[in-house]
Jmol script that loads the backbone (N, CA, C; Angstrom):
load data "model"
ATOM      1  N   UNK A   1       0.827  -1.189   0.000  1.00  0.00           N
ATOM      2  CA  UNK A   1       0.000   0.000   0.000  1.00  0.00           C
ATOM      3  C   UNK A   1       0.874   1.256   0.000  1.00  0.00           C
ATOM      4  N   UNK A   2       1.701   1.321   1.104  1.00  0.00           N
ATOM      5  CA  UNK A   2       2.602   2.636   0.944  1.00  0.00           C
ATOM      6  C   UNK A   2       3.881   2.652   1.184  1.00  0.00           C
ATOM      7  N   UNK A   3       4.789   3.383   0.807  1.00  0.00           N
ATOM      8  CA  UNK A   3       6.126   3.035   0.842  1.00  0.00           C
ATOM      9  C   UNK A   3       6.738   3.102   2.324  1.00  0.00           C
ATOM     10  N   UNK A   4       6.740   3.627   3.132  1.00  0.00           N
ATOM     11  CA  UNK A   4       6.753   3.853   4.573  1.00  0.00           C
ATOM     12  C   UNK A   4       5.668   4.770   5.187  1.00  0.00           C
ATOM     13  N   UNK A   5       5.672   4.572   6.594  1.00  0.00           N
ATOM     14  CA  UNK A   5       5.307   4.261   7.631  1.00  0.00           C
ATOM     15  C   UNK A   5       5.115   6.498   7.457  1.00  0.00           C
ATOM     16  N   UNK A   6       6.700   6.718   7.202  1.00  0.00           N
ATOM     17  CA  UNK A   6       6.860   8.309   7.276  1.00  0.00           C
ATOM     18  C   UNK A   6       6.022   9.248   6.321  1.00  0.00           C
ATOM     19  N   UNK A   7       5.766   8.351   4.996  1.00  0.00           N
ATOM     20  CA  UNK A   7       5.061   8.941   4.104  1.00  0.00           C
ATOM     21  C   UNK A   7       3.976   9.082   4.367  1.00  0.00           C
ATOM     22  N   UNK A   8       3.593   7.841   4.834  1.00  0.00           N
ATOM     23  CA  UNK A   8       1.747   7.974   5.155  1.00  0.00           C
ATOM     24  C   UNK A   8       1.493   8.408   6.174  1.00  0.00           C
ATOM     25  N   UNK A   9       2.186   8.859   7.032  1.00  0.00           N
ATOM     26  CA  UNK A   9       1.669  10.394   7.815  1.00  0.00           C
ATOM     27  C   UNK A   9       1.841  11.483   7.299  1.00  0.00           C
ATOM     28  N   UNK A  10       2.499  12.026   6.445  1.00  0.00           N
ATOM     29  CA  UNK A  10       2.634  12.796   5.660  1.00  0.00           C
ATOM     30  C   UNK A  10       1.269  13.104   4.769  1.00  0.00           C
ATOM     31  N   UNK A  11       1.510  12.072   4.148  1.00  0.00           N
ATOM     32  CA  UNK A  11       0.035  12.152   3.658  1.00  0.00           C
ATOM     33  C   UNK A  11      -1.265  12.260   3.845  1.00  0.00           C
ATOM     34  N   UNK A  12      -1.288  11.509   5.320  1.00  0.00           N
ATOM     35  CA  UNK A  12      -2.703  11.792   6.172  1.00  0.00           C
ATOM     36  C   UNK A  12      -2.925  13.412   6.433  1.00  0.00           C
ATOM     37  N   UNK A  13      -1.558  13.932   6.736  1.00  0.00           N
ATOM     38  CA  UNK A  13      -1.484  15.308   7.324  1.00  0.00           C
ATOM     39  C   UNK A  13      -2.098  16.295   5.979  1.00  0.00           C
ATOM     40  N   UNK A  14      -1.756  15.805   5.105  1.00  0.00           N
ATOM     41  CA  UNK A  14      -1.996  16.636   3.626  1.00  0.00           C
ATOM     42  C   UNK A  14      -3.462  16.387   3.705  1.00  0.00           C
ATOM     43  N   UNK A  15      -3.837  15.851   3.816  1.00  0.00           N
ATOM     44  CA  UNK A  15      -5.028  15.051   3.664  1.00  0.00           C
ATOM     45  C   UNK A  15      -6.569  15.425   4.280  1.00  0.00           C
ATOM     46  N   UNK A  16      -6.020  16.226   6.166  1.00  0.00           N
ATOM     47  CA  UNK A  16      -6.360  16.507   6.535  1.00  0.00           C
ATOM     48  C   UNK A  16      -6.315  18.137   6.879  1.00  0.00           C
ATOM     49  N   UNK A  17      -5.278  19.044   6.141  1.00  0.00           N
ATOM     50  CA  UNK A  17      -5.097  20.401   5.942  1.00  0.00           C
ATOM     51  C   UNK A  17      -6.398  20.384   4.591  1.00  0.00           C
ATOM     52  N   UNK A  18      -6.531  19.657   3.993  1.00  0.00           N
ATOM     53  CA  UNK A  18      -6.908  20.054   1.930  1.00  0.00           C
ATOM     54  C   UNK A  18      -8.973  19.822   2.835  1.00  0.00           C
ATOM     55  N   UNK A  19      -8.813  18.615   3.801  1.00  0.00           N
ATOM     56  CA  UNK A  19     -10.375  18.641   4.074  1.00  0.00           C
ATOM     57  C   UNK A  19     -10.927  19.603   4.983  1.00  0.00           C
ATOM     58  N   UNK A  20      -9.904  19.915   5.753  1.00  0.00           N
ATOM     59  CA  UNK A  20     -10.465  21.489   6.558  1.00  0.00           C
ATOM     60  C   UNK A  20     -10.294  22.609   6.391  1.00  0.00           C
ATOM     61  N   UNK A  21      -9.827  22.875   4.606  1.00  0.00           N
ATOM     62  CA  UNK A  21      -9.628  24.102   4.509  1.00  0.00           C
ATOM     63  C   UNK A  21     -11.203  24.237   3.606  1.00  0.00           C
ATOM     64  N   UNK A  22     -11.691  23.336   3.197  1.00  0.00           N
ATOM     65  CA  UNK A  22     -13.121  23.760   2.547  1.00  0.00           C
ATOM     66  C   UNK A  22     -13.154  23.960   1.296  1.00  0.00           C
ATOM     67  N   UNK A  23     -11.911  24.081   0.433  1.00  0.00           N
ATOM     68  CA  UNK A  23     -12.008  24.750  -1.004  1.00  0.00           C
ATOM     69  C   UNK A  23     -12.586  23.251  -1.747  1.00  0.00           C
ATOM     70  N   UNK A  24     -12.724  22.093  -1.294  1.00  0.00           N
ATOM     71  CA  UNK A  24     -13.122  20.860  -1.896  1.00  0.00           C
ATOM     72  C   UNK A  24     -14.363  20.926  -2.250  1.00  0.00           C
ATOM     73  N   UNK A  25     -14.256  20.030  -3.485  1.00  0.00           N
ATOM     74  CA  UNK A  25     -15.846  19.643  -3.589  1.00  0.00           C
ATOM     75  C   UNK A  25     -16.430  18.775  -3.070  1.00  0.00           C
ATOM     76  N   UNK A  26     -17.785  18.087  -2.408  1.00  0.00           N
ATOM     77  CA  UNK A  26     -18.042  16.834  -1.805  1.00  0.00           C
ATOM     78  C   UNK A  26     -17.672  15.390  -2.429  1.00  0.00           C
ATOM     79  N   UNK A  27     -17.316  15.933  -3.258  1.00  0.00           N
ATOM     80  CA  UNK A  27     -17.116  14.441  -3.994  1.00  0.00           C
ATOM     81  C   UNK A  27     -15.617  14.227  -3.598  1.00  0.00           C
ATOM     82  N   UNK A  28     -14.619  15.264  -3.730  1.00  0.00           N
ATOM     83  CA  UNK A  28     -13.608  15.079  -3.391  1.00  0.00           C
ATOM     84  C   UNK A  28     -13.272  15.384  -2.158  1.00  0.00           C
ATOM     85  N   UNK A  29     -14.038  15.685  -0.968  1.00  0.00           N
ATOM     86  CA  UNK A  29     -14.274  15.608  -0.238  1.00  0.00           C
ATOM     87  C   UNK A  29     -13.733  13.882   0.597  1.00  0.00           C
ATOM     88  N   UNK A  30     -15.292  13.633   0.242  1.00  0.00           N
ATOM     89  CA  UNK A  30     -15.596  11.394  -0.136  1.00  0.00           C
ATOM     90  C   UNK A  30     -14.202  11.208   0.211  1.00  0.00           C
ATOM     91  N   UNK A  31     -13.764  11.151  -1.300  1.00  0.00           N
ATOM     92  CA  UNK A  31     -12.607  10.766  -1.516  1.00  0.00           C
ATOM     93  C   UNK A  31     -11.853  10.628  -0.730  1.00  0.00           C
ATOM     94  N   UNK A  32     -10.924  11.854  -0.451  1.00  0.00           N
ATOM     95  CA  UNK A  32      -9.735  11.949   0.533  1.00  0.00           C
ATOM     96  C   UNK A  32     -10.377  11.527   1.888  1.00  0.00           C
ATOM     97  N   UNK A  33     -11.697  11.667   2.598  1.00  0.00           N
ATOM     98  CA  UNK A  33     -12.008  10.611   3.360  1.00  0.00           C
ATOM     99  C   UNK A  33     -11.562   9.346   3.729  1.00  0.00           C
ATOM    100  N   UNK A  34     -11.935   8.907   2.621  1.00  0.00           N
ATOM    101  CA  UNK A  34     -11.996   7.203   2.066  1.00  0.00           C
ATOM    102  C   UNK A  34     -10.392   7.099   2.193  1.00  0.00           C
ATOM    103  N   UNK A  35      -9.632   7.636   1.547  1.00  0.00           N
ATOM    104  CA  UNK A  35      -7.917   7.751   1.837  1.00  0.00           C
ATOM    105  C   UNK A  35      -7.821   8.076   2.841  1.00  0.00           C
ATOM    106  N   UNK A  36      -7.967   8.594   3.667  1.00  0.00           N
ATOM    107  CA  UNK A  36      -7.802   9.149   5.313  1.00  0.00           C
ATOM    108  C   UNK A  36      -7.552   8.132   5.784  1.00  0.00           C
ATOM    109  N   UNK A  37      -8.686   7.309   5.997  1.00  0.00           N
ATOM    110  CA  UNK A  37      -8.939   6.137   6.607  1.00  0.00           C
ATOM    111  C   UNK A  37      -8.301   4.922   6.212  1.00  0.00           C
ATOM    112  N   UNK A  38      -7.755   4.986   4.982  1.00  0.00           N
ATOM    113  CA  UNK A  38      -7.205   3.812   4.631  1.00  0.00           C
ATOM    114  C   UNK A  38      -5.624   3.867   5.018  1.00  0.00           C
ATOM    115  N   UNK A  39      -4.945   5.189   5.258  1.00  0.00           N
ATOM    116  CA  UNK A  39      -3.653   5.520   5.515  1.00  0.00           C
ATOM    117  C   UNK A  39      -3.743   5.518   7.419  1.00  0.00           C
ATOM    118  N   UNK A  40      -4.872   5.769   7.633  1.00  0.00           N
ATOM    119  CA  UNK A  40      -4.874   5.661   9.124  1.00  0.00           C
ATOM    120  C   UNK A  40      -4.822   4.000   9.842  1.00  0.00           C
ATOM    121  N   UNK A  41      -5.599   3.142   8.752  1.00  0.00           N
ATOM    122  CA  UNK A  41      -5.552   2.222   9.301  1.00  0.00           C
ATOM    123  C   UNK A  41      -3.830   1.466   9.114  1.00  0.00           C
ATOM    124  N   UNK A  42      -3.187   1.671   8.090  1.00  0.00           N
ATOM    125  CA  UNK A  42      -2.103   1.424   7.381  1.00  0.00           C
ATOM    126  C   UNK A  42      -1.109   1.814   8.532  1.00  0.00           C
ATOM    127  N   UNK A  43      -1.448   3.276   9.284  1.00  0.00           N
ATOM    128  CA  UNK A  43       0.064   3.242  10.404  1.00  0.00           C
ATOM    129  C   UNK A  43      -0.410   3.152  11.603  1.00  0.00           C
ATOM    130  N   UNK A  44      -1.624   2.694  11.770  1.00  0.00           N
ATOM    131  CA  UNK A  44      -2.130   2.267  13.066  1.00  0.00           C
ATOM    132  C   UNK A  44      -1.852   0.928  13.228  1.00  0.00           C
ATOM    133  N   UNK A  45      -1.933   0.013  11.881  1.00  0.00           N
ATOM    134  CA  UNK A  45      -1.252  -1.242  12.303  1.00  0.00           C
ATOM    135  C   UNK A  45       0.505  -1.567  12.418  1.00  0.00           C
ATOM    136  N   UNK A  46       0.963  -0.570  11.669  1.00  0.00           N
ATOM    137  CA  UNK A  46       2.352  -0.510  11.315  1.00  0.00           C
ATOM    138  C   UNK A  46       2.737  -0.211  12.970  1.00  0.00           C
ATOM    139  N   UNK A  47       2.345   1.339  13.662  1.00  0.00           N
ATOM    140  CA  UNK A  47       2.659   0.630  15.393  1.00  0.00           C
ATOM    141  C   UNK A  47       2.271  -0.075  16.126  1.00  0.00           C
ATOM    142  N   UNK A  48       0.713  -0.910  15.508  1.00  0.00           N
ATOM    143  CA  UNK A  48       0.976  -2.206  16.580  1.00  0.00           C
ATOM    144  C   UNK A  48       2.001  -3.023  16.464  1.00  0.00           C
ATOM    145  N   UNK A  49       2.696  -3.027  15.662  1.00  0.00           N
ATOM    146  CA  UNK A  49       3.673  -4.067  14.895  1.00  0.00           C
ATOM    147  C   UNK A  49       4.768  -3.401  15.599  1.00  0.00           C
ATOM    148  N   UNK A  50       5.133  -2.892  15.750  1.00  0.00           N
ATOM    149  CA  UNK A  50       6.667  -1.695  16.132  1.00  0.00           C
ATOM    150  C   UNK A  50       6.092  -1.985  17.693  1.00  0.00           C
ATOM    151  N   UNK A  51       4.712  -1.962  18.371  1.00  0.00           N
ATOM    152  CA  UNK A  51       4.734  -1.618  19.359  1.00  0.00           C
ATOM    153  C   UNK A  51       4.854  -3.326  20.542  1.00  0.00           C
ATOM    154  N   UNK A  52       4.649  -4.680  19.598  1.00  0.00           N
ATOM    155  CA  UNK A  52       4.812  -5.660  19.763  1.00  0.00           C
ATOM    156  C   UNK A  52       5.993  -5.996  19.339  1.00  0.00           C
ATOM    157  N   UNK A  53       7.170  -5.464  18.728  1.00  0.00           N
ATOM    158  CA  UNK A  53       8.512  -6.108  18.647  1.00  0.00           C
ATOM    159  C   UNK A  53       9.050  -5.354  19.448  1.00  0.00           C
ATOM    160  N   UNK A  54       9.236  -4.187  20.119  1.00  0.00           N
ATOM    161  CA  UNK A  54       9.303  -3.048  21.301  1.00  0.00           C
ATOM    162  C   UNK A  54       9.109  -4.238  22.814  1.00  0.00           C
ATOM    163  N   UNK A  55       8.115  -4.864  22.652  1.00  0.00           N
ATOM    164  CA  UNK A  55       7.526  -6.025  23.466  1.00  0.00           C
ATOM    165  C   UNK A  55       8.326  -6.891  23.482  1.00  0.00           C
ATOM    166  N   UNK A  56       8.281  -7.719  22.544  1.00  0.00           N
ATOM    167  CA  UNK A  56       8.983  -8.595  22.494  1.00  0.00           C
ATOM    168  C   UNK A  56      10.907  -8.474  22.563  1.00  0.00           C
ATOM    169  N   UNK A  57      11.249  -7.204  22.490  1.00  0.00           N
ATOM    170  CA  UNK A  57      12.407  -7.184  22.660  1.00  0.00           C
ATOM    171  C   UNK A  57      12.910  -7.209  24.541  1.00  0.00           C
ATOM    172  N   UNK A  58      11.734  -6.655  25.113  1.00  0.00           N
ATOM    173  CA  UNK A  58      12.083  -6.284  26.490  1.00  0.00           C
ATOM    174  C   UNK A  58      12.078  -7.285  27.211  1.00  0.00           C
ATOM    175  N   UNK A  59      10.696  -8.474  27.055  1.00  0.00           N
ATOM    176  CA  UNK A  59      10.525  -9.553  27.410  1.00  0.00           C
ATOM    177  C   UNK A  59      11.848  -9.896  26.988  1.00  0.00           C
ATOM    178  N   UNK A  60      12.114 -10.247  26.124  1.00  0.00           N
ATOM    179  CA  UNK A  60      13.869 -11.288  25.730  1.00  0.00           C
ATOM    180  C   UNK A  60      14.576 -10.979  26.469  1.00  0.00           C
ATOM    181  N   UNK A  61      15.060  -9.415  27.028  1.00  0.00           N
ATOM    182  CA  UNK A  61      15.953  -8.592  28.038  1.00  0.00           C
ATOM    183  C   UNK A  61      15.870  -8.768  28.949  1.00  0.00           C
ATOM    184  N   UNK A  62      14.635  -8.508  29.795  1.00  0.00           N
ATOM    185  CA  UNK A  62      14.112  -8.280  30.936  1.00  0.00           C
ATOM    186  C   UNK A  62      14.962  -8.478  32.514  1.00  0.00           C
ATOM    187  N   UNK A  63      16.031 -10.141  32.194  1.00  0.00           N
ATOM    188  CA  UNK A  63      16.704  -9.978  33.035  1.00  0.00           C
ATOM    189  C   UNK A  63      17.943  -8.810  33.191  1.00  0.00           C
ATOM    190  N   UNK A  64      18.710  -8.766  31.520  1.00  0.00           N
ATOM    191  CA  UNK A  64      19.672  -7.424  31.702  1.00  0.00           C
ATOM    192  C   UNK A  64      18.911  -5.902  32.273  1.00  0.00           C
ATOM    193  N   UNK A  65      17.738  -5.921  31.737  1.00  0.00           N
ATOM    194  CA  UNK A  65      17.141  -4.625  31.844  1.00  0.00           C
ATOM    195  C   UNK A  65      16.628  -4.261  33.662  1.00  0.00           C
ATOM    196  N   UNK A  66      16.425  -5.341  34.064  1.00  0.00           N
ATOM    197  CA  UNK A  66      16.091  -5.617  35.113  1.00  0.00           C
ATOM    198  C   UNK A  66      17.410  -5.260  36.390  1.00  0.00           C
ATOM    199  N   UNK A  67      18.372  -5.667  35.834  1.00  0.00           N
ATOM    200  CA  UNK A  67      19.786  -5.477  36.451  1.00  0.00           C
ATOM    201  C   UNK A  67      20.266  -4.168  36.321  1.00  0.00           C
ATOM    202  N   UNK A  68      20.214  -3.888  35.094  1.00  0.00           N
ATOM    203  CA  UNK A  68      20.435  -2.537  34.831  1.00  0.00           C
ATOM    204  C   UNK A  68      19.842  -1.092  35.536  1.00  0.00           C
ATOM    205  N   UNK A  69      18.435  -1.476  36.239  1.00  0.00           N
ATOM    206  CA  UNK A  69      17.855  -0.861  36.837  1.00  0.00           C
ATOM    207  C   UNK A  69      18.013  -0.885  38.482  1.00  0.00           C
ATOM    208  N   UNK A  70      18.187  -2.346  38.815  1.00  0.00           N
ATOM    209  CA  UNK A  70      18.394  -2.773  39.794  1.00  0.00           C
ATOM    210  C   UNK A  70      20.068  -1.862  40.411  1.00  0.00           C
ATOM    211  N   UNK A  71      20.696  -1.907  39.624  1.00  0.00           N
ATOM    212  CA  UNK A  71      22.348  -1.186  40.110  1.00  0.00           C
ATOM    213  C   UNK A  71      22.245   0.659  40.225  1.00  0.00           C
ATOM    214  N   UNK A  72      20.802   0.850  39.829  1.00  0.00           N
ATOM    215  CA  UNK A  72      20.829   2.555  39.931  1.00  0.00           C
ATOM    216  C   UNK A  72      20.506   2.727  41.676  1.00  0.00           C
ATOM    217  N   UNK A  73      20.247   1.971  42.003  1.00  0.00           N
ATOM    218  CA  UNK A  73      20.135   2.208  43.587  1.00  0.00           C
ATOM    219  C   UNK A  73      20.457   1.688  44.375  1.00  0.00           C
TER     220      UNK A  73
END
end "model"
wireframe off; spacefill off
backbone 0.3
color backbone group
């Protein structure tokens, strides 16, 4: 669907300046809607994904990380 993660916020952001400035027509309106939502869902899953290997990295750690915290006091 999109080339990164950076673009398609980019694009949402465009997306959402062009629908609240009003100069649209309803049809194109629709449209960039319909794209809104499809780029929203696109990096909403992209950080569940980032936000479960984030997970899964700490779990793997947990004992270094754990130590690491443990020696600050």
């Amino acid at each position: 669907m999109q080339k990164n993660y950076e673009d398609s916020v980019k694009e949402l952001e465009q997306i959402i300046r062009e629908l609240e400035s009003k100069n649209i027509s309803l049809e194109e309106s629709i449209d960039k809607y319909e794209r809104g939502i499809e780029l929203y869902k696109y990096c909403s899953n992209v950080l569940k994904e980032y936000e479960g290997r984030v997970k899964n990295i700490i779990d793997e750690n947990s004992d270094i990380l754990k130590e690491k915290h443990d020696d600050r006091y």
